[in-house]
C-alpha positions in Angstrom: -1.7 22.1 42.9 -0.1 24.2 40.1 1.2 22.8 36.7 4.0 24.2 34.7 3.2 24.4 31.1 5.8 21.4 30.4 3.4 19.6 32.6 0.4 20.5 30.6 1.9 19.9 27.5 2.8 16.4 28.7 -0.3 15.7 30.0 -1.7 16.7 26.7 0.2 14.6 24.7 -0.3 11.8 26.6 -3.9 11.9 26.2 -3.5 12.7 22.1 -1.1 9.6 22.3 -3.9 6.9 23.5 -6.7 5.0 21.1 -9.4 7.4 20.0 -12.0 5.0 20.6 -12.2 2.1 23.2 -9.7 -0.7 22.1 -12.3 -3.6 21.1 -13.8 -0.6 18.5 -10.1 0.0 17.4 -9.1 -3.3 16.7 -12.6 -4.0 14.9 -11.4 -1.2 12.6 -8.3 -2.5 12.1 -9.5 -6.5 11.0 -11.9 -4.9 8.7 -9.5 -2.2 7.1 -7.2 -4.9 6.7 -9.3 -8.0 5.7 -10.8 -5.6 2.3 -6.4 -4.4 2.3 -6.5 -8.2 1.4 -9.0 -9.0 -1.5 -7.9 -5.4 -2.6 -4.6 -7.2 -3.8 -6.1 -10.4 -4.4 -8.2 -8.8 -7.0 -5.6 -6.7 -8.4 -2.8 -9.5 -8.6 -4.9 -12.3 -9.5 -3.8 -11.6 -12.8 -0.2 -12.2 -12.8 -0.6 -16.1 -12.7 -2.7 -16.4 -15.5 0.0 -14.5 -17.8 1.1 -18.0 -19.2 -2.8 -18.5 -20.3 -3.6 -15.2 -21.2 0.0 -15.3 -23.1 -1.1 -18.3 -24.9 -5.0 -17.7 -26.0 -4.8 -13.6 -26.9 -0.4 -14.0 -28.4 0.4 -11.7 -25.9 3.4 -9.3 -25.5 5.1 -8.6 -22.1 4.5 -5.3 -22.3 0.6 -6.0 -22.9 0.8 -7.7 -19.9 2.3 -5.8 -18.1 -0.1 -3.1 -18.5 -2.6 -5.3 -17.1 -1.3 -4.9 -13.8 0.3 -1.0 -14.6 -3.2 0.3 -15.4 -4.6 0.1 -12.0 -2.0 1.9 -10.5 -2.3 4.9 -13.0 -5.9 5.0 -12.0 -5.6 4.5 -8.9 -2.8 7.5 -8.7 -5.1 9.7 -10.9 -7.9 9.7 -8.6 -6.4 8.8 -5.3 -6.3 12.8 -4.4 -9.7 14.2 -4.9 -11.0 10.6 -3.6 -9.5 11.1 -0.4 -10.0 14.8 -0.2 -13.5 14.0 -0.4 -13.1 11.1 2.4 -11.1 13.3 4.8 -14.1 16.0 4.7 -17.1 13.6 4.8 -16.6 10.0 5.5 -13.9 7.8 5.6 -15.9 4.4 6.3 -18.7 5.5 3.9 -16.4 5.7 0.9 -14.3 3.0 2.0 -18.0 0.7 1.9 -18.3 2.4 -2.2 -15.1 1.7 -3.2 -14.9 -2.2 -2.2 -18.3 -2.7 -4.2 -17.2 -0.9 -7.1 -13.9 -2.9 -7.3 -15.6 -6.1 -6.6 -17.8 -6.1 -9.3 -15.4 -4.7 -11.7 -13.1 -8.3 -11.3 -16.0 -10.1 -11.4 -16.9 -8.4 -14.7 -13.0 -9.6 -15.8 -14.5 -13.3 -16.2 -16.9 -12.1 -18.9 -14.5 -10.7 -21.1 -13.5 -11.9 -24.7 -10.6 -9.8 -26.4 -7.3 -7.7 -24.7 -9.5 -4.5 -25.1 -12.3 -5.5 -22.9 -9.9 -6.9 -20.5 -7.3 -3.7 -19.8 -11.1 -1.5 -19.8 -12.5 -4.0 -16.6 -9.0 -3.8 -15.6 -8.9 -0.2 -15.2 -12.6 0.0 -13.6 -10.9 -2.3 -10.7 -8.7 1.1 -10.2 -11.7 3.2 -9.9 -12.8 1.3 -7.5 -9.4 0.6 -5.6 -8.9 4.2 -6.0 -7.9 6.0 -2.3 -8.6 3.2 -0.2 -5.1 2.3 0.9 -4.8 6.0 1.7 -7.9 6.4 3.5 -8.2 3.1 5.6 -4.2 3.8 6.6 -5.6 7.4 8.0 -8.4 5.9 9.8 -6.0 2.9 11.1 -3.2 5.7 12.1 -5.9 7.8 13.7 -7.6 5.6 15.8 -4.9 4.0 17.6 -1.6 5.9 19.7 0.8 7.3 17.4 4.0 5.0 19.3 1.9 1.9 17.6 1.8 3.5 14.0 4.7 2.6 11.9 3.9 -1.1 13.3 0.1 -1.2 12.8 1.2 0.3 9.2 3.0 -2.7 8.6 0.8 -5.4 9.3 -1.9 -3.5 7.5 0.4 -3.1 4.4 1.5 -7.1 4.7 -1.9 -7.4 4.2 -1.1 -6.2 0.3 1.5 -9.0 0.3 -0.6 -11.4 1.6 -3.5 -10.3 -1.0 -0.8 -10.7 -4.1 0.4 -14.3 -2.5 -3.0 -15.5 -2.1 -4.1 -13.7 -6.0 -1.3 -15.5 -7.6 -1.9 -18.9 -5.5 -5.5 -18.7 -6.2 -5.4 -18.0 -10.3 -2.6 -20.3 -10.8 -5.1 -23.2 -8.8 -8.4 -22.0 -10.4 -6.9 -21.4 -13.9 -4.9 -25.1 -14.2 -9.0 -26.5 -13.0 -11.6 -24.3 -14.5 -9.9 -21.7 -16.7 -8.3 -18.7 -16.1 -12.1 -16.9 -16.5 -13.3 -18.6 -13.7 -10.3 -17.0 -11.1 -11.8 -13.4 -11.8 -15.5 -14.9 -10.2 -14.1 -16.8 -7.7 -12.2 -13.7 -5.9 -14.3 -11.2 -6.8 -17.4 -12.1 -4.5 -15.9 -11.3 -1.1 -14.8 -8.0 -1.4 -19.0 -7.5 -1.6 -19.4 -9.2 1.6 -16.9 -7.0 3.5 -18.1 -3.8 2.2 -21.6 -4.6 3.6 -20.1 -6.0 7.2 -17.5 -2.3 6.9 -20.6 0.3 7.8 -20.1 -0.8 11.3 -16.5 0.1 11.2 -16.0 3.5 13.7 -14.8 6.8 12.1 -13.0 9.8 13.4 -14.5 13.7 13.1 -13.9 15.7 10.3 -11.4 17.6 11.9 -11.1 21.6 11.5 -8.1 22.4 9.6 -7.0 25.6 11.4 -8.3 26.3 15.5 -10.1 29.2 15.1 -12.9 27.2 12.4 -16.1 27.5 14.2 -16.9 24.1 11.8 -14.9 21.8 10.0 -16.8 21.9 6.7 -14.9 25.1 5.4 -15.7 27.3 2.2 -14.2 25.4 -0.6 -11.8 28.1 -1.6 -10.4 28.1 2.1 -10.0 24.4 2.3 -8.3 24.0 -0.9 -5.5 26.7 0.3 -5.2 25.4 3.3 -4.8 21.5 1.9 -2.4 22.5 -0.2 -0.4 24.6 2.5 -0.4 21.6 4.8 0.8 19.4 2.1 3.5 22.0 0.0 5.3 22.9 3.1 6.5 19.9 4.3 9.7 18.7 2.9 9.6 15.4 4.7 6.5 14.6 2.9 7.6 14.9 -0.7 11.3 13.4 0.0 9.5 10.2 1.7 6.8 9.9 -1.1 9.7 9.9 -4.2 11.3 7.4 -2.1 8.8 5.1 -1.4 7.9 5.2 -5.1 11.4 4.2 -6.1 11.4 1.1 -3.7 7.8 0.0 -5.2 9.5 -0.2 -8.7 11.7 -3.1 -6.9 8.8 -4.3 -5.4 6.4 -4.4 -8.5 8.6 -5.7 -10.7 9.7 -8.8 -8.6 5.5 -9.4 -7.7 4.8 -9.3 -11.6 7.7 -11.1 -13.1 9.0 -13.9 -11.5 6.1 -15.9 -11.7 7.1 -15.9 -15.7 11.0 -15.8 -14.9 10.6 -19.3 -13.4 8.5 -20.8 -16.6 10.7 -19.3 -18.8 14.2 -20.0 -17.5 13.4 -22.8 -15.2 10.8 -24.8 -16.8 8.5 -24.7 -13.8 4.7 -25.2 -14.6 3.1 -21.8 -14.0 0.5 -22.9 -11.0 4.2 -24.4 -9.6 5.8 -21.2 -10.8 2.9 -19.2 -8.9 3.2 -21.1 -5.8 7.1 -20.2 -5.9 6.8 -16.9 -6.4 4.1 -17.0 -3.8 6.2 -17.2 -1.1 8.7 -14.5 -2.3 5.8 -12.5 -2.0 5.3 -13.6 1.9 8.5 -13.1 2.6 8.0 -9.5 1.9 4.5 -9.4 3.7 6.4 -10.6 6.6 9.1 -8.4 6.3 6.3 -5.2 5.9 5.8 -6.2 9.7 8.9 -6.7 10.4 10.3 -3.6 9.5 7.2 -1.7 10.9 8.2 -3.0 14.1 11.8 -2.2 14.1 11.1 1.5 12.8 9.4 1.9 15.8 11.8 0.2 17.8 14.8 2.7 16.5 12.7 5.8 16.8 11.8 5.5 20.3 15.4 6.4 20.5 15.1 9.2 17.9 12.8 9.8 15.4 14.9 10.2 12.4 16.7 6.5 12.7 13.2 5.6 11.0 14.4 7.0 8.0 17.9 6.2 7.9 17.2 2.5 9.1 14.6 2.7 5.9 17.8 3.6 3.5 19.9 1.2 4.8 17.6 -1.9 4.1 17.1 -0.3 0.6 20.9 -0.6 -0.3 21.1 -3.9 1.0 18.2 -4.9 -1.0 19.7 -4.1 -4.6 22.7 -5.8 -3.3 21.0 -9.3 -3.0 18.6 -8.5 -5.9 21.5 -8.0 -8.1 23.2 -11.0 -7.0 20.7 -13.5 -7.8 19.8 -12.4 -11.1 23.3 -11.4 -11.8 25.4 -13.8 -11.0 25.5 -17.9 -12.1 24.0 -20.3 -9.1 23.0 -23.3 -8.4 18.4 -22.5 -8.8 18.1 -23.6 -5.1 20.5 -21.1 -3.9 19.5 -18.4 -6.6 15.8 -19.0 -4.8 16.9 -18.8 -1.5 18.4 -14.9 -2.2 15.0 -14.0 -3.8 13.4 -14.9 -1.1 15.9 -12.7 1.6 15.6 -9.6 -1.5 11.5 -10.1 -1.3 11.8 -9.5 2.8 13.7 -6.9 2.7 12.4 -5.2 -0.5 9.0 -4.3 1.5 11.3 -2.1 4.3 9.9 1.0 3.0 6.5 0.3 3.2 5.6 0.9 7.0 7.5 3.6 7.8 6.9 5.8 4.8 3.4 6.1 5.7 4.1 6.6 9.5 6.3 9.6 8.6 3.4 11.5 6.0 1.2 10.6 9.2 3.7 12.3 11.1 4.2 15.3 9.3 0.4 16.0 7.9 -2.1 17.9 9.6 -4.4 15.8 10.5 -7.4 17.2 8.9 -6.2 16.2 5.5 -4.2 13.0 6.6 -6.3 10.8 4.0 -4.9 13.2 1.4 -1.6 13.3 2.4 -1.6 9.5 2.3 -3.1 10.1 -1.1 -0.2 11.7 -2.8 1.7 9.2 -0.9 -0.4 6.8 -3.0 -0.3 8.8 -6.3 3.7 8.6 -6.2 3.4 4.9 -5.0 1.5 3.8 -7.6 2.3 6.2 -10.7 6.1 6.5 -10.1 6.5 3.0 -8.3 3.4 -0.1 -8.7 2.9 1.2 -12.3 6.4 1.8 -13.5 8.0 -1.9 -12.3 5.6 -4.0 -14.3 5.2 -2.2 -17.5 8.9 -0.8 -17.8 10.1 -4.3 -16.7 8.1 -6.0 -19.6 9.9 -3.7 -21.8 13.2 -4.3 -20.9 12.7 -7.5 -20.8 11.1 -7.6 -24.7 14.6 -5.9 -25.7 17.1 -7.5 -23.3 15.7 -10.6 -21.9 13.7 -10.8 -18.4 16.4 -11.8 -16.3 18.7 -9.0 -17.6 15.6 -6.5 -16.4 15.3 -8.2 -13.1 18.8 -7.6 -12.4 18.7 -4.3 -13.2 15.5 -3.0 -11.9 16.1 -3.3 -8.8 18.8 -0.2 -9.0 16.2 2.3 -8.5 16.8 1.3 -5.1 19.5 3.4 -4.3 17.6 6.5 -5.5 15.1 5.8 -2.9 18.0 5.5 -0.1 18.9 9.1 -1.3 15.5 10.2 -0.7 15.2 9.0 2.5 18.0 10.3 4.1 16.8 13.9 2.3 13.7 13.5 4.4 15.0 12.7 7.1 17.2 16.1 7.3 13.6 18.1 8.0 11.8 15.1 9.8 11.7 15.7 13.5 11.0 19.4 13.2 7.5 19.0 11.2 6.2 16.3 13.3 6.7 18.4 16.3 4.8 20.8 14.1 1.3 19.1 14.2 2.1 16.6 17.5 -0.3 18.1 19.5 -3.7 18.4 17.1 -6.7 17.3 19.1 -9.1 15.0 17.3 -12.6 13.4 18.1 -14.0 9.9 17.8 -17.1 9.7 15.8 -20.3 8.3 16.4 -20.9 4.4 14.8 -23.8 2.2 14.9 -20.9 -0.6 16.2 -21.7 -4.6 16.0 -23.4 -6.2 19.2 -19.4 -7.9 20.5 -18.1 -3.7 20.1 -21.0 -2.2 21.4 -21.0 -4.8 24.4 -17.4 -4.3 25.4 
């Protein structure tokens, strides 16, 4: 019987559109990936509880703190591209396993220091480590599975970074009121080890060829690096949905670092109460991560750019309620209660902005193209919010900077809907890509199934 070439071409993409390894392997991948997505934001937001303490014992300013928490971004940012680079031509799960040690240890170290110096320099080592590995688990996640799943497997692995911060901020306030705020670095540190050791067994995908006619995928460096930054300068999707996702992560940042001290400060809460509070804001926006994962995929099946316009919707909507409750005079219950419905549907971005760059990237170079995603996440979003926050808040007042903040909002909306102008074109641009599953010394339930 003949075939057409629409029939090829569907058959084709029915088979790229499937899980690249069996489904037990997959979803091994995927509990890893997102159990070391966890203690990565445990150990990064552990910090933000003990503020009050660290406030207290060093005399503090906001902005000091808040560079606590900006400096891991910067790094992180300033080294996600070469890091991933490197992963997307070598190994993935092997650089995954060195970055988890190297962050673990690094928090650990936190417990042993003795002055703000040594602190912001253990700080920043915990971004060395950190550095690439959202980008380069999310491209192992989105290349394993079927592409219809992604924008929803993106969001629970990203809630997993709003689970991380609820449980960080849970866990220092707890440790800090019992054995000091030194002891909360030790404590979370020491699992991130275990997971990195347990993560060798996770399966990786080929190093795949960046053009069809490469007899290998290991290229000459000179012809890899024009290539790279081909696949990543021509796609105007890509750069539209990275400046917005950056502007949304200003919102998000902010809120995370500061409302544990807006609720000591202007509602005399305890600060392992305050922490607890502010807790679940946070799980609201872990929740709504999936949530909105979920409905970008739901609206896309329709057609692919709703994603994005969905995605600037919820953004406007978001500074709406934001402003409200730090605007406006309420009753605290009622002020809480919008926080909470601004910290679900702050996280809307978060999903589907790194199912589009998954979209739209080649697939040889998708842990890089997740990596600028990263760089303008975390320079121009994670490490803005906290920092510039702080110093509003030392000139104005913090709940005059939480009410503003959250404006940068409707630049990302903007963004957005610029992306989505070019969107459907470039993913049907790299669509059909084949790629190979790599072999992996899997555990005895994988290899059994």
């Amino acid at each position: 019987m003949n075939l057409h070439a629409a029939d090829l071409r569907t058959i084709a993409h029915d088979r790229q559109d499937d899980y690249l390894v069996s489904r037990p392997q997959a979803w091994f991948a995927f509990a890893m990936t997102f159990a070391l997505m966890l203690f990565d934001y445990i150990d990064r937001q552990v910090i933000v509880s003990l503020f009050p303490h660290l406030k207290t014992a060093w005399a503090l300013s906001d902005k000091q703190l808040g560079a606590l928490v900006s400096v891991i971004s910067i790094v992180v940012a300033v080294g996600g591209l070469p890091v991933a680079l490197l992963a997307d031509r070598f190994s993935r799960v092997k650089s995954i396993v060195v970055m988890a040690t190297v962050w673990s240890l690094a928090t650990i170290s936190c417990m042993f220091t003795r002055n703000y110096a040594q602190l912001f320099a253990a700080r920043a080592m915990v971004g060395v480590g950190e550095t690439g590995y959202g980008s380069v688990g999310a491209a192992l996640i989105a290349s394993l599975f079927p592409r219809r799943l992604r924008a929803t497997l993106m969001g629970a692995f990203f809630a997993a970074a709003s689970v991380g911060s609820v449980l960080g901020v849970l866990l220092g306030g707890v440790i800090a009121a019992r054995w000091g705020w030194q002891a909360a670095f030790g404590v979370v540190g020491v699992p991130g080890l275990v997971l990195a050791l347990l993560y060798i067994f996770v399966p990786d995908y080929k190093t795949v060829a960046m053009a069809p006619n490469d007899a290998q995928a290991r290229q000459p460096s000179s012809t890899l690096v024009q290539r790279v930054a081909t696949a990543i300068s021509s796609s105007r999707t890509l750069w539209w949905t990275c400046l917005g996702a950056a502007f949304q992560l200003i919102v998000v940042s902010t809120i995370w670092s500061w409302l544990p001290s807006y609720l000591n400060r202007y509602h005399g809460t305890a600060p392992e109460h305050a922490a607890m509070q502010a807790a679940l804001v946070v799980l609201c926006g872990a929740l709504g991560a999936f949530v909105w994962g979920v409905v970008a995929d739901v609206v896309a099946a329709r057609r692919q750019r709703n994603r994005l316009i969905a995605v600037a919707g919820l953004a406007i909507v978001t500074v709406f309620v934001f402003m409200t409750a730090f605007g406006s005079t309420m009753p605290a219950s009622q002020q809480f209660l919008l926080i909470a419905l601004g910290g679900f549907l702050m996280t809307c971005t978060v999903a589907p902005a790194s199912s589009v760059v998954f979209d739209v990237i080649h697939p040889g170079v998708r842990s890089t193209g997740a990596a600028l995603l990263s760089l303008f996440q975390n320079l121009f979003g994670l490490a803005i919010g906290p920092f510039v926050g702080g110093a509003m808040s030392d000139a104005w007042g913090l709940q005059t900077a939480l009410a503003v903040m959250p404006l940068f909002g409707v630049v990302a909306a903007i963004c957005f809907l610029l992306a989505a102008r070019s969107y459907e074109a470039e993913l049907k641009r790299v669509a059909h890509v084949p790629m190979d599953a790599a072999p992996v010394a899997s555990p005895p339930a994988v290899a059994s199934a």
